[in-house]
C-alpha positions in Angstrom: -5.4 24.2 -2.4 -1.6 23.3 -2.3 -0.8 20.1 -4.0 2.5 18.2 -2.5 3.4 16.3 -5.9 5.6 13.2 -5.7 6.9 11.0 -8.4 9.2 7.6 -8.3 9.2 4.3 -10.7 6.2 3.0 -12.3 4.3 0.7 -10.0 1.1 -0.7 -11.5 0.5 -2.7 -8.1 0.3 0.1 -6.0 -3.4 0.8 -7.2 -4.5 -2.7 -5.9 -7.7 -2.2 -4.1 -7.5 1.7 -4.9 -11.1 2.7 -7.2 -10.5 4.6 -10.5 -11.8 8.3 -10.9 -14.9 7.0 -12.7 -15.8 4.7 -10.1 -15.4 7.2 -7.3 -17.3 9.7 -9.6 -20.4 7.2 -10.2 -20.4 6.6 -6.3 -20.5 10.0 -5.2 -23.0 11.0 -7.9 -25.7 8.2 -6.1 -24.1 9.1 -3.0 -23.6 12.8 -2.4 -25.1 14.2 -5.7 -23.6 16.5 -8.9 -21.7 18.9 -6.5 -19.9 16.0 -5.0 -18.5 15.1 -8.4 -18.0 18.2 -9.7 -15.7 19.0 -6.7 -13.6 15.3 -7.7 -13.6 17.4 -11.4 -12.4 20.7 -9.9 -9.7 19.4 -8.1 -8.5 17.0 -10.2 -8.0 19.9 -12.6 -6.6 21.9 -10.4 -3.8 19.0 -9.1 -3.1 18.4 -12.7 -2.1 22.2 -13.1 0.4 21.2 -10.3 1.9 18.4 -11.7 2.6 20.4 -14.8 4.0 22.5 -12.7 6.0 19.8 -11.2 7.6 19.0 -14.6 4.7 15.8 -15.3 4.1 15.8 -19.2 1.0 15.1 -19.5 0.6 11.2 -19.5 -1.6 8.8 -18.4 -1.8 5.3 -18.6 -5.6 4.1 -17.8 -7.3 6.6 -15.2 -6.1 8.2 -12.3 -7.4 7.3 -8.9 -8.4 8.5 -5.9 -7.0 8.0 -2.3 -8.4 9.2 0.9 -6.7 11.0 4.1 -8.0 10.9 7.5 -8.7 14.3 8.2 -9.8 15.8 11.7 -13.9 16.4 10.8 -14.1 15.2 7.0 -11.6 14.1 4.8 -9.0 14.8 2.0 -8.4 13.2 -1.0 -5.6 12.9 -3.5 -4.8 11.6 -7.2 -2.1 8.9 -8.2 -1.7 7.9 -11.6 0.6 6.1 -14.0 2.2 7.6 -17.1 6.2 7.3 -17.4 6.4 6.9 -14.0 4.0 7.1 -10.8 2.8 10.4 -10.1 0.9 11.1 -6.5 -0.9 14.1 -6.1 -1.8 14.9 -2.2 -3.5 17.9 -0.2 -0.5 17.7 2.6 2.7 16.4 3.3 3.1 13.0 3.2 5.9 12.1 6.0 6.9 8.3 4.5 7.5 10.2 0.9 10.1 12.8 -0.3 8.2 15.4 -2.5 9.3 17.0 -5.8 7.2 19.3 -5.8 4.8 21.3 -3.7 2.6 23.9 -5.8 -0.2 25.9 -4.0 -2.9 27.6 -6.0 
């Protein structure tokens, strides 16, 4: 997957109303089963080898979460997270953002 990675100023309020891996994770399990979780852990993995990529070092404050997409017969999701700053992991190009990084794998 290629993993746009953006990064600005630390803002905790931007995860208002946004669940935590864990949450989305217990969900999905009840929801969807093991495979659905196991694809949240795959992918989170792999967007975190991005962000290393992207120059991210590694820190998180709390957990990441997890947004969605729209996406034309499913969807997408993405990671954001706060360490030093905010970091947002995504699956395309967001247009309202300027990216500073994009890593596919």
């Amino acid at each position: 997957m290629v993993w746009h990675v953006y990064e600005f100023e630390k803002t905790d309020s931007s995860f208002l109303g946004m669940f935590g891996l864990n949450e989305w994770k217990e969900r999905l399990g009840v929801d969807s089963g093991q495979a659905a979780v196991e694809l949240i852990d795959a992918e989170l993995a792999d967007a975190l080898d991005s962000a290393r990529e992207a120059g991210w070092r590694g820190e998180v404050q709390g957990e990441p979460h997890i947004f969605v997409l729209p996406a034309e017969q499913d969807f997408q999701f993405g990671f954001a997270w706060n360490g030093a700053g905010t970091t947002v992991l995504a699956p395309r190009a967001l247009p309202w953002m300027t990216p500073k990084h994009v890593a596919p794998s």
